[in-house]
N, C-alpha and C positions, 0 to 999 in steps of 0.2 A: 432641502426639497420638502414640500409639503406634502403630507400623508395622504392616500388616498379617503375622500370619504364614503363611511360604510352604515349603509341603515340595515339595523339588523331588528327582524320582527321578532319579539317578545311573547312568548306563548305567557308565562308568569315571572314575577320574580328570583325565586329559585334557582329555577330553569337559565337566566339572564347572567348569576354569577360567575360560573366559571368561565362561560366564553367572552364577557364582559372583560375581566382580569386576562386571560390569554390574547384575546386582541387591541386589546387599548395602545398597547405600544408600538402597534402597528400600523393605525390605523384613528381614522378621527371618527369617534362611533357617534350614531345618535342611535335609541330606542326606537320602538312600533307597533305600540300595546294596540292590535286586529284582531280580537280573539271574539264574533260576535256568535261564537260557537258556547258562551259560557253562561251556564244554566242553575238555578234561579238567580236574580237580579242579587241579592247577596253576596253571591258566591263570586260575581263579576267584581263586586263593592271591594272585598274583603282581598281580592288578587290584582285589581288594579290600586287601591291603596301603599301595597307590599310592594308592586313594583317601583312604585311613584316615589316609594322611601327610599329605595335602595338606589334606584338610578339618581335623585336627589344627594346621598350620601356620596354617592360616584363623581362628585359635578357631571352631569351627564347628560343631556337633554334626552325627554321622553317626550314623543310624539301620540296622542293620544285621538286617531280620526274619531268621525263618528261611526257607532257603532249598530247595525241592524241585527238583532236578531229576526224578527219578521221573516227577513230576506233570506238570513242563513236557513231557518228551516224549510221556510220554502224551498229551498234547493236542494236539500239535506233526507226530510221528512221518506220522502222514497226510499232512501235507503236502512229508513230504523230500524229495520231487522235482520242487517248485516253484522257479523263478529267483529269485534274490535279488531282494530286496524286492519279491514275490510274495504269496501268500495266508499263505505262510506265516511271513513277515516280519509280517506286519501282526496276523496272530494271537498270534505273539512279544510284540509292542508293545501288544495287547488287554488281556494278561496281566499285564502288569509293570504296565503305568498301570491298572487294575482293581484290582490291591491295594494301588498310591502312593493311589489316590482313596479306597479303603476305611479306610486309616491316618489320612489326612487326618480324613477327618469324624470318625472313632471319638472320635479326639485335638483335635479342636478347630482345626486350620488353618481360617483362611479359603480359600487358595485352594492350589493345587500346578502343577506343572506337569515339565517333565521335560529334559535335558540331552542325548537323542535327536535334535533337529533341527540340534544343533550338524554332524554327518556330511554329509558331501556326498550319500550313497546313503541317506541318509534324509530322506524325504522327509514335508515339514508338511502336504500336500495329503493321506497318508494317513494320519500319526499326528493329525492337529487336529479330523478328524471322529470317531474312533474316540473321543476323550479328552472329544471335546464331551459325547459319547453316555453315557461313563462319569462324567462328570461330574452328569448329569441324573440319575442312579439316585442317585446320593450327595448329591444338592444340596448338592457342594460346587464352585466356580468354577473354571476352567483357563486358568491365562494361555496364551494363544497369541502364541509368541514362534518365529520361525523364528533363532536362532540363528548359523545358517549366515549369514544376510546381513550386509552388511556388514562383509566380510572376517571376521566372527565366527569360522569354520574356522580359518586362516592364524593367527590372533589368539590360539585355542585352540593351536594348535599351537609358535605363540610358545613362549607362557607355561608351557608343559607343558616343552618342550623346557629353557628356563631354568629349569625345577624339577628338573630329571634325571629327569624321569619314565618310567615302561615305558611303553610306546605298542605296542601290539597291532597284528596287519596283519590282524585277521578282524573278524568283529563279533563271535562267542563260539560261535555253535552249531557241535554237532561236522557237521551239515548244509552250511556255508558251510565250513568246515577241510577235510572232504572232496574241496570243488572245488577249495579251494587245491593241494592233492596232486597 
């Protein structure tokens, strides 16, 4: 019996190995590097590269749409005075799994899901109702997989570190770089 197939959106590289290796045997994965949340053009360069190597080392295809920032802050910008993983965290994550869910059905996945929960400061309590919701308009399915547990972070970070990976210290908007300042 053939495996179902699963687009799973790719926030970074990093972030993509452990649930990468946890699901591959389950499942016939492709990538979904959405991330038009990531700030300055560098920092985009330097995390879709990392991805593009690791899912390449994976045989793995990486889907790479286009990407607007324009758009994202236009939607975004309202809320830059919100506390991390705030209204405007959760809006970020509306965005990116609303067009991983839209790809999915256009193209035929059965189900997706997203590489988001792998973070400690991110949280499955607000991206798994958001993804439920989008999932409903697309009727297409959303594995809900909290990543994070079961040392899944630590795991990710293993496995990142033994690839010589770039590892980010923001999440990407120039909104969270700000505070890092």
């Amino acid at each position: 019996m053939p495996k179902s197939r699963l687009l799973m959106h790719v926030c970074c590289g990093p972030c993509a190995t452990h649930p990468l290796q946890l699901l591959k045997s389950s499942f016939s994965i492709e990538g979904f590097f959405y991330n038009p949340n990531i700030f300055p053009d560098d920092e985009f360069s330097k995390r879709l590269k990392t991805t593009q190597s690791y899912f390449q080392k994976q045989n793995t295809l990486l889907i790479v749409p286009k990407q607007s920032y324009t758009i994202w802050h236009g939607n975004l910008s309202k809320y830059a005075e919100e506390p991390e993983g705030g209204r405007r965290c959760a809006e970020c994550f509306r965005l990116r799994l609303y067009k991983t869910a839209e790809f999915a059905a256009s193209h035929g996945y059965d189900i997706f899901t997203s590489t988001l929960t792998v973070g400690p400061n991110k949280s499955a309590g607000v991206i798994f109702p958001i993804a439920r919701e989008i999932a409903a308009i697309f009727s297409v399915k959303f594995l809900e997989m909290d990543f994070k547990k079961k040392d899944g972070f630590k795991e990710s970070c293993r496995l990142s570190k033994a690839e010589e990976m770039y590892r980010q210290n923001y999440c990407g908007c120039e909104f969270s770089i700000r505070r890092q300042s």
